[in-house]
N, C-alpha and C positions, 0 to 999 in steps of 0.2 A: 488436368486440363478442364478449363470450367466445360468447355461443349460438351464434357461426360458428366458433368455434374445433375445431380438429380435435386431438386429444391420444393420446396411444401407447399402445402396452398397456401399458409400462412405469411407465405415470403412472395406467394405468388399474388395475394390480396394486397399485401402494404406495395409491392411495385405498382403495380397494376392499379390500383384504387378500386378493384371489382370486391366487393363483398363476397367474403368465404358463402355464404348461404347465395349469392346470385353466382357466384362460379357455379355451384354446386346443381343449384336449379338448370344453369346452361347445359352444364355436364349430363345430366339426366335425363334434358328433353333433348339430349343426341345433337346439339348444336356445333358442340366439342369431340370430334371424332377421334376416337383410341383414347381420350383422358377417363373413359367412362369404365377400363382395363384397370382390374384393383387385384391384386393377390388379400386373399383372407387374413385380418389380423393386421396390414399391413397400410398406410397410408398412403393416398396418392402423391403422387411426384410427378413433375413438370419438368422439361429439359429449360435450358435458355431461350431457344427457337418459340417452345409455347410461349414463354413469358411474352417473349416480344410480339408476337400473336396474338395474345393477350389482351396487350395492351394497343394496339391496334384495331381489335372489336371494341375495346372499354371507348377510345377514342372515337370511333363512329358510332357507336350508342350515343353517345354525348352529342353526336351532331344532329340526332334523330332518325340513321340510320337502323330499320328493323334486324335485330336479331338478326333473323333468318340470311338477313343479307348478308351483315356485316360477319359472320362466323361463317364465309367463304375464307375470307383472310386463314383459317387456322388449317385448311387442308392444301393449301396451297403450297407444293413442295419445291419448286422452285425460290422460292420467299427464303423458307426453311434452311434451303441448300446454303444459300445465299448468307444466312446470320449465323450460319455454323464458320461455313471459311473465312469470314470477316471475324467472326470470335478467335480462331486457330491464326490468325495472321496477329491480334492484337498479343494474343497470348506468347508468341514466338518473338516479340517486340520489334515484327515487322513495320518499322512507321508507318501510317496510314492515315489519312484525313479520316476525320468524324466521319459513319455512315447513315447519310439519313433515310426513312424510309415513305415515300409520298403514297398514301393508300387511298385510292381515288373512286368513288362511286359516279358509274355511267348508268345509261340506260340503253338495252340494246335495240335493233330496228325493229322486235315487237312490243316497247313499251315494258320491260324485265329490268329491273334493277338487278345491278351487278358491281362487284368490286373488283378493283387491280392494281396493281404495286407498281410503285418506280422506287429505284434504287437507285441512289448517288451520293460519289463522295464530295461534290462539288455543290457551294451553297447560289451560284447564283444558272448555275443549270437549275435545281430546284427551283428557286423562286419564278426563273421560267415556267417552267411545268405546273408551276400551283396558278399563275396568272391564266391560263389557257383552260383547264379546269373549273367542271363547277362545284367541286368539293374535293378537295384535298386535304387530308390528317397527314400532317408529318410529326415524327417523331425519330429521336438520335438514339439512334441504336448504342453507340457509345454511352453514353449518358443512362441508358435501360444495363446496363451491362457494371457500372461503375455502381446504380443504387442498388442492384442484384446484388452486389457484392458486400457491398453496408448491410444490408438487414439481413444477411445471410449472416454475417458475424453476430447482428446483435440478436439472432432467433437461440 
């Protein structure tokens, strides 16, 4: 089952577009919570959940979201919860629309940026949601899940 699958930074770098040495710098200044857990001798590994975590910080960086913000998306377990049984439902060749995942930067009533996720398998609930929004990264979980599975062969 991929949800058990464990994958390299290397596979975690070509999904994602993050650079192994900017993963790594992430990972170290603790932005990346539990990826920073190594056994000696032994390479880190990433479940799916990170990748697609992942690549939801890489996407808010890009927007000019700080770090520090956008690397709430990775502790967020709900999210997590949510890309595991969506991977276990495609796995089981439960048909399922695309899932896409709308990760939205607000600001709370003291002026605190902060990040939150919408999840849906419906594209024009989404494109509601991102209209109402002043920043929205979405990204197809499907679609992160299908190129996880390419570069994992050709690693």
């Amino acid at each position: 089952m991929t949800a058990n699958l464990s994958y390299s930074a290397i596979v975690v770098s070509a999904v994602t577009g993050i650079p192994r040495n900017t993963l790594n710098s992430w990972i170290h200044r603790g932005y990346i919570p539990g990826a920073s857990e190594t056994v000696a001798g032994r390479a880190r590994t990433f479940s799916f959940a990170d990748i697609v975590s992942l690549a939801c910080i890489a996407e808010l960086v890009n927007h000019d979201v700080p770090i520090r913000v956008a690397a709430e998306v990775f502790s967020r377990q709900d999210l997590r919860s949510w890309i595991d049984v969506h991977q276990e439902y495609e796995e089981a060749g439960v048909p399922e629309e695309p899932l896409y995942v709308s990760i939205i930067k607000a600001r709370d009533t003291e002026g605190r940026d902060y990040v939150d996720f919408a999840l849906m398998y419906d594209t024009a609930e989404l494109q509601a949601e991102v209209a109402v929004r002043r920043l929205a990264v979405i990204l197809d979980v499907s679609a992160i899940r299908r190129e996880t599975a390419e570069k994992l062969r050709g690693a």
